[in-house]
C-alpha positions as CSV (number, residue, x, y, z in Angstrom):
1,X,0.0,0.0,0.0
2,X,1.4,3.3,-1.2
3,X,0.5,7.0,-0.5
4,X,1.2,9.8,-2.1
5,X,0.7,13.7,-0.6
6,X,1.0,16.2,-2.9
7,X,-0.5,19.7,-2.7
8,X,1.7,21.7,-0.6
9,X,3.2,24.8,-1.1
10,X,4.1,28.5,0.1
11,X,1.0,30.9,1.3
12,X,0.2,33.7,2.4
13,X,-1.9,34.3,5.6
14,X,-6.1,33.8,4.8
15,X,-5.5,32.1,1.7
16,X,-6.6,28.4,0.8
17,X,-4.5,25.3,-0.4
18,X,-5.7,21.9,-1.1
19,X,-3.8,18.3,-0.3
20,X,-4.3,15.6,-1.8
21,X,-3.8,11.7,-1.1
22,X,-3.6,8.8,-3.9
23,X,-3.5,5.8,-2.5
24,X,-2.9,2.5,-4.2
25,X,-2.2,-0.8,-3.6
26,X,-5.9,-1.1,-1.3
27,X,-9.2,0.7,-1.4
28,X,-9.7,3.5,0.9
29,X,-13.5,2.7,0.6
30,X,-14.5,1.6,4.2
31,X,-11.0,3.1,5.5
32,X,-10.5,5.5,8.5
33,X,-8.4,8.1,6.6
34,X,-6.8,10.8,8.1
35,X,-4.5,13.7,7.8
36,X,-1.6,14.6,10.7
37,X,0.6,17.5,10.5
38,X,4.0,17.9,12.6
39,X,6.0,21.0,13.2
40,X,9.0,22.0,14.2
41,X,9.9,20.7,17.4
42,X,6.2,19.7,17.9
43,X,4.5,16.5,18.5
44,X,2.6,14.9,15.3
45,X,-1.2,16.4,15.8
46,X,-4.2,15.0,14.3
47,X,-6.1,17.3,11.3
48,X,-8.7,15.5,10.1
49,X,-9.9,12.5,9.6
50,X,-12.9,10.6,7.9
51,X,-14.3,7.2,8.6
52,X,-15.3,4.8,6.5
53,X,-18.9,5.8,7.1
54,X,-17.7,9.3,6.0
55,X,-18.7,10.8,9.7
56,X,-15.8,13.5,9.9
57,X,-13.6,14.6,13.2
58,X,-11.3,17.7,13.4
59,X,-8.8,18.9,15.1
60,X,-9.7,21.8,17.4
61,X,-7.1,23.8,15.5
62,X,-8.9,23.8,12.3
63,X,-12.7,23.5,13.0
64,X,-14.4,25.6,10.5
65,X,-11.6,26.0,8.5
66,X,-10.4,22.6,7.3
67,X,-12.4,20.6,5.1
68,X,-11.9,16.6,4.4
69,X,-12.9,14.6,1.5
70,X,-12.5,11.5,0.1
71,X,-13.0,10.6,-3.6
72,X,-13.5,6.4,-4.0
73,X,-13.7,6.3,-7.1
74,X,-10.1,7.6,-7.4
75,X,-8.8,6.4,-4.5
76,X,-8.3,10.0,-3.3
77,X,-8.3,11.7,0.1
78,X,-8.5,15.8,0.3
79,X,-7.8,18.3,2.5
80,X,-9.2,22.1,2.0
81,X,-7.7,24.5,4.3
82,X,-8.6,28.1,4.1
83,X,-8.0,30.8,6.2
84,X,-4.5,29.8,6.4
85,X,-3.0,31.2,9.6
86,X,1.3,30.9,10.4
87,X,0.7,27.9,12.3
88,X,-0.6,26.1,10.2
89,X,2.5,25.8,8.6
90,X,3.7,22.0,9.3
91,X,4.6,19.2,7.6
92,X,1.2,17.3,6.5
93,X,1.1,13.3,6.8
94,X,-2.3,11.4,5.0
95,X,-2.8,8.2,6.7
96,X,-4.7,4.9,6.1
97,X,-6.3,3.6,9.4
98,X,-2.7,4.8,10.9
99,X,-1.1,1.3,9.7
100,X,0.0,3.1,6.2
101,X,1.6,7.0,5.8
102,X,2.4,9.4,2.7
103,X,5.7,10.8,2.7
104,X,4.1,14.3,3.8
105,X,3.6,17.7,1.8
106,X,5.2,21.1,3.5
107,X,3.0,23.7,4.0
108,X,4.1,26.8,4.6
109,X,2.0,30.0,5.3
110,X,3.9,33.3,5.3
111,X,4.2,36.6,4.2
């Protein structure tokens, strides 16, 4: 099982990016899928994550700002996140049921 993060870039402060997740190598239909994010010298934090059911959790963070959403028929996990704020910036991680892990996008939000 393979995935891959891509999406990541350089913004400014209150503008919007969008990750996104392949995975191959399994379905992610019926999968808990999730995204983590880790920053400098911080512990790994949750994001977001969607259950197989597609009932949705957030992290406290980035309620109301984050969006998560899964496409099956491509095998695709997504994260919106608008209102970009500084720390947000991190290094972003999608995960499948926490037993598989991209190799993480940067994010970076900055004047």
């Amino acid at each position: 099982v393979q995935l891959q993060a891509s999406g990541g870039g350089l913004v400014q402060p209150g503008g919007s990016l969008k990750l996104s997740c392949a995975v191959s190598g399994s379905s992610l239909r019926f999968k808990v899928m999730g995204w983590y994010r880790q920053a400098p010298g911080k512990q790994r934090e949750l994001v977001a994550q969607i259950a197989g059911g597609g009932s949705k959790d957030y992290g406290d963070s980035v309620k109301g700002r984050f969006t998560i959403s899964r496409d099956s028929n491509k095998n695709t996990v997504f994260l919106l996140m608008s209102s970009l704020k500084p720390e947000d910036t991190a290094v972003y991680y999608c995960t499948m049921a926490g037993a598989y892990w991209g190799q993480g996008t940067q994010v970076t939000v900055s004047s």
